[in-house]
DRENMARDO-745864 format. One line per 2 residues: for each residue z, y, x of N, C-alpha, C, O. Coordinates in nm, 3 decimals. Example, Ala and Ser with C-alpha at 12.3 -4.5 7.8 and 13.67 -1.06 7.14 Angstrom:
# DRENMARDO-745864
0.780,-0.569,1.319,0.780,-0.450,1.230,0.780,-0.330,1.320,0.846,-0.332,1.424  0.708,-0.225,1.285,0.714,-0.106,1.367,0.787,0.003,1.290,0.804,0.114,1.341 .
***
This chain:
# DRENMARDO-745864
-0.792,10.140,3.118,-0.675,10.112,3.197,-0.710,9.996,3.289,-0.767,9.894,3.251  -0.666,10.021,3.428,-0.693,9.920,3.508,-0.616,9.862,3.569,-0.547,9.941,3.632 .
-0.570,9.692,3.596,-0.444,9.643,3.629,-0.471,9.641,3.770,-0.587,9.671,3.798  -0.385,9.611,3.879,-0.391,9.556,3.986,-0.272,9.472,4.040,-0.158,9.519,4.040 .
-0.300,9.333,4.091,-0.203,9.268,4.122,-0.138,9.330,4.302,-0.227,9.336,4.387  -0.039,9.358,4.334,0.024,9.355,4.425,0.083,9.239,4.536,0.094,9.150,4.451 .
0.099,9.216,4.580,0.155,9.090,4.656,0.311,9.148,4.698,0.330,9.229,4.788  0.392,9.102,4.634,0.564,9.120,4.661,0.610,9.009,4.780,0.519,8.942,4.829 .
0.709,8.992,4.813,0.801,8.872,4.854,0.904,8.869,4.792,0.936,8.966,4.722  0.980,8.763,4.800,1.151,8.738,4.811,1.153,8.723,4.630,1.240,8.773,4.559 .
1.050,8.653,4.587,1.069,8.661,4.414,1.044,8.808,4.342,1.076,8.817,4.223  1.005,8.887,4.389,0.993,9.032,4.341,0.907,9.021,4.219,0.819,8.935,4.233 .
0.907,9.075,4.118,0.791,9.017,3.992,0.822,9.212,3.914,0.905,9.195,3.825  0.795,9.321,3.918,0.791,9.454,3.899,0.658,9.484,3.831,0.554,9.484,3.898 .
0.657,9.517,3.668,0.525,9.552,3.647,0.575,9.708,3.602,0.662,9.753,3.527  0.433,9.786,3.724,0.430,9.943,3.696,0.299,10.035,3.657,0.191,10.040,3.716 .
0.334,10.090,3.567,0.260,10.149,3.474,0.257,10.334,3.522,0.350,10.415,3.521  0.100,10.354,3.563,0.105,10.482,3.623,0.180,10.503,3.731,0.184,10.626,3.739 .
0.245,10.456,3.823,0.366,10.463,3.896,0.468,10.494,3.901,0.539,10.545,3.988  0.492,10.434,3.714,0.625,10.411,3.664,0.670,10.233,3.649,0.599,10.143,3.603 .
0.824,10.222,3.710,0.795,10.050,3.690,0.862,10.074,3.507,0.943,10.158,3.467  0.782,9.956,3.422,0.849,9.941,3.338,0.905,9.824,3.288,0.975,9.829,3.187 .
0.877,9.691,3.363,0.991,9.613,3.418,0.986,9.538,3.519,0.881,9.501,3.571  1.126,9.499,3.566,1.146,9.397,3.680,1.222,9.356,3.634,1.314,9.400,3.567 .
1.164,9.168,3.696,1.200,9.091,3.681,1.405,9.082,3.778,1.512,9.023,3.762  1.378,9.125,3.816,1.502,9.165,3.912,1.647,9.186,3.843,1.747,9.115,3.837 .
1.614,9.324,3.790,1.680,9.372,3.697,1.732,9.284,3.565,1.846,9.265,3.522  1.622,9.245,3.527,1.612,9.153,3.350,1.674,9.002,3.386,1.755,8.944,3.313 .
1.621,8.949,3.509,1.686,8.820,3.523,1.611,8.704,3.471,1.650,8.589,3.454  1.445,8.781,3.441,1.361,8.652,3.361,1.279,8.706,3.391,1.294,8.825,3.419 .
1.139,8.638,3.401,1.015,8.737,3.378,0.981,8.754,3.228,1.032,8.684,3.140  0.911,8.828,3.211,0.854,8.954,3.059,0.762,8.777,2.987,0.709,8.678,3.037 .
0.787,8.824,2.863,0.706,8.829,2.768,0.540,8.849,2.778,0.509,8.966,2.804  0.444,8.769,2.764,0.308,8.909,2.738,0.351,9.018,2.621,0.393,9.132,2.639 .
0.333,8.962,2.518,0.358,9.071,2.417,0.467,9.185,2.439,0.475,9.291,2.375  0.555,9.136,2.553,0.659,9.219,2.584,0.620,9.378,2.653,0.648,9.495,2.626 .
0.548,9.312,2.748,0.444,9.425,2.869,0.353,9.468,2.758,0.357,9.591,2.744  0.288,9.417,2.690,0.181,9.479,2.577,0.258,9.585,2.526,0.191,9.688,2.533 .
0.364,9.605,2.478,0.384,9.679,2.400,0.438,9.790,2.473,0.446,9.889,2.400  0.495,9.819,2.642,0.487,9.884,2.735,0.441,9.981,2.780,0.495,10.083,2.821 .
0.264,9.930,2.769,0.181,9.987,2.797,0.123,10.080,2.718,0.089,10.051,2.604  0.103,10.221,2.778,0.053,10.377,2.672,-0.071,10.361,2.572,-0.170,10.318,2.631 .
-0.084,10.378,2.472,-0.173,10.325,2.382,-0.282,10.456,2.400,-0.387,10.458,2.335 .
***
């Protein structure tokens, strides 16, 4: 599995998996956890 960072603006913080998002910071109102995104991600 390979990550890649994106460059957002305006506070955007979206981590997407396959070109599925599976979270934003937007939405949640915080940024993630690591262990949070770890457990996210397809084993």
């Amino acid at each position: 599995m390979e990550s890649v960072l994106e460059r957002g603006d305006k506070g955007v913080f979206d981590v997407t998996v396959d070109g599925r998002r599976v979270f934003s910071k937007h939405e949640a109102g915080r940024f993630p956890e690591e262990a949070e995104i770890l457990a996210l991600l397809p084993r």
